[in-house]
Residue, then its C-alpha position, 0 to 999 in steps of 0.5 A: x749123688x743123683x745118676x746125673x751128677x755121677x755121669x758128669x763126675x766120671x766125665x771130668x775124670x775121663x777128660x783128666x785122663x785124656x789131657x794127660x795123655x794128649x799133654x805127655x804123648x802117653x800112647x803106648x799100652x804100658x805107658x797107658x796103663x802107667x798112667x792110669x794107675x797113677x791117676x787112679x793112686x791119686x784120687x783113692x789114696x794109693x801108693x804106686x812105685x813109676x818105675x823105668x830107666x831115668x830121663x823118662x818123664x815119670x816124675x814129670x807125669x806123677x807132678x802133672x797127674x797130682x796137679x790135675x787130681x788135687x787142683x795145686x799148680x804145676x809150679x808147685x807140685x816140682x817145688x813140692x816134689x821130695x827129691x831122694x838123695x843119698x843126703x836126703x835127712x828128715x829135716x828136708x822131709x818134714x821140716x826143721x824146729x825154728x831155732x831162733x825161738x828155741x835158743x832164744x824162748x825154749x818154744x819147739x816151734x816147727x817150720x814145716x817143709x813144702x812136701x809136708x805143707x801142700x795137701x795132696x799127692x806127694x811124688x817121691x823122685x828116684x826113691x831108691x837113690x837114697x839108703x835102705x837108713x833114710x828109706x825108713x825116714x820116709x816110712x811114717x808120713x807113708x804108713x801113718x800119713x803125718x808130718x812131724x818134727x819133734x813134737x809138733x805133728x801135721x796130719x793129712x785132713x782130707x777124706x781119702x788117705x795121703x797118696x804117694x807117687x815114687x818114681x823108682x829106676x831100674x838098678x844101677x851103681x847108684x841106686x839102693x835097694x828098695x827095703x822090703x817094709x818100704x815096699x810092702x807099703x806101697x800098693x802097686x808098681x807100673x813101668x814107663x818105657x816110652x821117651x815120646x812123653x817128654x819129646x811131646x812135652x817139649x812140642x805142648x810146651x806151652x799148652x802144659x803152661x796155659x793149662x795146669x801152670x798159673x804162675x799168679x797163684x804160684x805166687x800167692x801159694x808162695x807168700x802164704x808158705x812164707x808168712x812167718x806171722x801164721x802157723x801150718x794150719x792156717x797155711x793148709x787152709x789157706x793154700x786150700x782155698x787157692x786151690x779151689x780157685x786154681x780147679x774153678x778156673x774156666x781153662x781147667x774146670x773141665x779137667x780138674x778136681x776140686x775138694x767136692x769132686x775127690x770127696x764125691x768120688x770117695x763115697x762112690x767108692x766106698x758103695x761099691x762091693x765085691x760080686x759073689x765071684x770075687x768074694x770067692x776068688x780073693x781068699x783063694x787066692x790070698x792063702x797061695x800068697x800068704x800060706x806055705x804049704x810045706x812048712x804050715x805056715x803063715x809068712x816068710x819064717x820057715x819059707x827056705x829052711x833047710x835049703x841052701x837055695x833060698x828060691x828052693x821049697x822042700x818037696x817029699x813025693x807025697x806033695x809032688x802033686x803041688x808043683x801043678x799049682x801057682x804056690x810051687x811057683x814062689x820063692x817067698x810068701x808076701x803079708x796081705x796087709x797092704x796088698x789086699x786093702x790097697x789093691x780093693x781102691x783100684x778095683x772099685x775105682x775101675x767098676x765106678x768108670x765102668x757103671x758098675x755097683x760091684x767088682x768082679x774077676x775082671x777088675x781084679x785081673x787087671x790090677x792084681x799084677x801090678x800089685x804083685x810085681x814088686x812083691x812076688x819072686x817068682x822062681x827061675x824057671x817059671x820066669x824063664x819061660x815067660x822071657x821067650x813067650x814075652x819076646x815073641x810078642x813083635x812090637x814095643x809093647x813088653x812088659x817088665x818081666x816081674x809084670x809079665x809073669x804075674x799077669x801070665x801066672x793070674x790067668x792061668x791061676x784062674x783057668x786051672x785053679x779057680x774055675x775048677x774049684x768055684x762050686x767047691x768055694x761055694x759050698x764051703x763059704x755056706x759051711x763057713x757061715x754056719x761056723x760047723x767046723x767039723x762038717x768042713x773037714x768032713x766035706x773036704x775029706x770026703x770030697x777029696x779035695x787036694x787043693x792048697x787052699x783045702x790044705x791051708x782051711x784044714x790047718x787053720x780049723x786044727x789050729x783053732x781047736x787048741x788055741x788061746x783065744x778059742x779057750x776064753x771065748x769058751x770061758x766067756x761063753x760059760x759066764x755068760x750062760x751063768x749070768 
């Protein structure tokens, strides 16, 4: 794609943003933000949580933003919308067998639902209404990005992965807690506070209508859906053409994305790399996320052996020195899966709008924390002291305080941790290359380097020495070299 086409390709996305926010008074900073990170769920394939108390539009903006992002009326996007109930069953999800055919012909004919049939972004309304039991329901077209009933299965096929917007209240006496699988899938949670959007939305009322609604191709979408005499794939193809003809349209072209525009944008992405800052800074910080220090290991197992407090860590005064760093500020270790490859998308996405062909440490600042918000638990204390430094700020512009700490913990990881330790990454990053592990212990002992994360490589190079897959690798070797 030559430098013109990308111009006018981020153009039609900055027009999508701005109709947004125009449409649904999005003028907060937080609500801003929100809005963004939604958008930008929908054109990556990302899973973003839209949390805040009901009665906020977040739903309403998650339909609005799909519409815009995948050129499916309004209409149908509300129809569409998979709304969590404590009788929420899998039928309701994916869809229900035909009986008719298999009482009468013993044919497992499926009748898919309207969530599983419009491609797209699928909104998930009040998602932790619903039981911790019919949460994992939802899990598999989220983790695998397929429909399926019985043995019928209907996947996803365009280019980017299936994303997923779940507008999540704040706790309630009816709302479940979210499963921590669940939430591991999904890639970022941002908050929406401001009750302006929906105020505007009754003023624009008619704007929304002449823009993003097209009752004509509602109906059409509608019939197709309904025509018992075709099957899902011939509906997808269908409801895809009309789709182009809903992003083509003269009062939305401008705004709206077709198939080549997400599919353009996805190749752009896929160019975009980390700068040399980055590189250094994502495995520095992901051993303080993932890695305990004290109990030498990966994961939550032996994170709260041996305390009665399960936010405490066991501390000898030969490791005192850690409370200085970010890792003593955790209750639990998190798994790097979802939250490193899902939080790259938003960071390329960010340095694409920018002009960038790489992304760096001011991308990953100011994604990082929404990607830690529903993950991390901080200890008491720590959030403690963010409460009056985030109270002191004299406007409405305050932030979850799960959010808030995360974004204060981030830039003090980087000013007291990263910057000071940067040229010893470099030097080990070199060392890495060359495979010499014991030049590494060598450089981390002489260079007296205390740091966690020279802790977490020391621990990683002894496990190495004695492991399993190191001895057949040995083995490999000497048939190779007999051979």
């Amino acid at each position: 794609m030559n430098s013109k086409e990308n111009e006018k390709l981020k153009l039609k996305i900055f027009n999508g943003i701005s109709y947004l926010s125009d449409s649904y008074g999005v003028n907060w900073p937080i609500d801003q933000d929100a809005l963004i990170f939604t958008y930008l769920s929908c054109i990556t394939g990302g899973k973003i949580f839209i949390a805040g108390v009901p009665g906020l539009g977040k739903t309403t903006l998650a339909q609005a933003t799909a519409s815009v992002t995948w050129a499916i009326p309004y209409e149908i996007e509300q129809a569409a919308t998979l709304k969590c109930t404590p009788e929420l069953t899998d039928s309701i999800i994916n869809g229900r067998v035909h009986f008719g055919k298999l009482v009468n012909k013993g044919e497992e004919e499926a009748v898919w639902s309207i969530t599983a049939l419009i491609p797209g972004a699928k909104i998930v309304d009040e998602i932790n209404r619903t039981s911790a039991g019919k949460q994992n329901i939802i899990m598999q077209p989220i983790e695998n990005g397929y429909w399926q009933v019985l043995n019928n299965v209907l996947p996803e096929s365009e280019y980017i992965r299936t994303p997923f917007l779940a507008a999540i209240n704040y706790d309630d006496s009816g709302t479940s807690s979210i499963t921590p699988p669940l939430a591991d899938r999904f890639n970022l949670l941002v908050e929406l506070k401001s009750a302006a959007g929906l105020t505007n939305l009754i003023n624009k009322s008619k704007e929304l209508k002449e823009r993003i609604c097209d009752h004509d191709l509602t109906e059409r979408i509608y019939n197709v859906i309904n025509d018992p005499s075709t099957n899902a794939e011939y509906k997808r193809e269908e409801i895809k053409k009309l789709s182009e003809e809903f992003a083509r349209n003269e009062k939305r072209k401008d705004f709206v994305l077709n198939r080549e525009d997400r599919t353009k944008i996805r190749k752009c992405l896929d160019e975009i790399i980390a700068d040399e800052d980055a590189e250094l800074f994502i495995p520095f910080l992901d051993s303080q996320l993932t890695y305990n220090i004290y109990s030498g290991t990966e994961g939550r197992g032996e994170l709260f052996e041996n305390s009665k407090d399960p936010g405490a860590r066991t501390t000898s005064s030969n490791d005192n020195h850690y409370l200085k760093y970010m890792t003593s500020h955790l209750k639990n270790n998190i798994g790097n899966r979802a939250f490193l490859s899902g939080t790259e998308d938003y960071v390329k996405a960010l340095a694409f709008l920018d002009g960038k062909k790489t992304y760096g440490i001011e991308e990953l600042k100011l994604v990082l924390p929404y990607a830690l918000a529903h993950r991390i638990k901080w200890k008491e204390e720590i959030t403690n002291r963010y409460i009056d430094e985030r109270n002191d700020i004299k406007n409405y512009d305050k932030l979850n305080i799960t959010i808030f700490t995360a974004k204060q913990e981030l830039e003090q990881f980087i000013k007291e941790e990263f910057e000071p330790n940067k040229e010893h990454l470099k030097n080990i990053q070199s060392i890495l290359y060359g495979a010499d592990t014991e030049k590494l212990e060598d450089y981390i002992r002489t260079k007296h380097l205390d740091h966690p994360y020279y802790t977490y490589l020391l621990h990683k190079i002894k496990g190495s020495q004695n492991c399993l897959y190191e001895k057949l690798m040995k083995i490999k070797k000497q048939l190779e070299e007999e051979n």
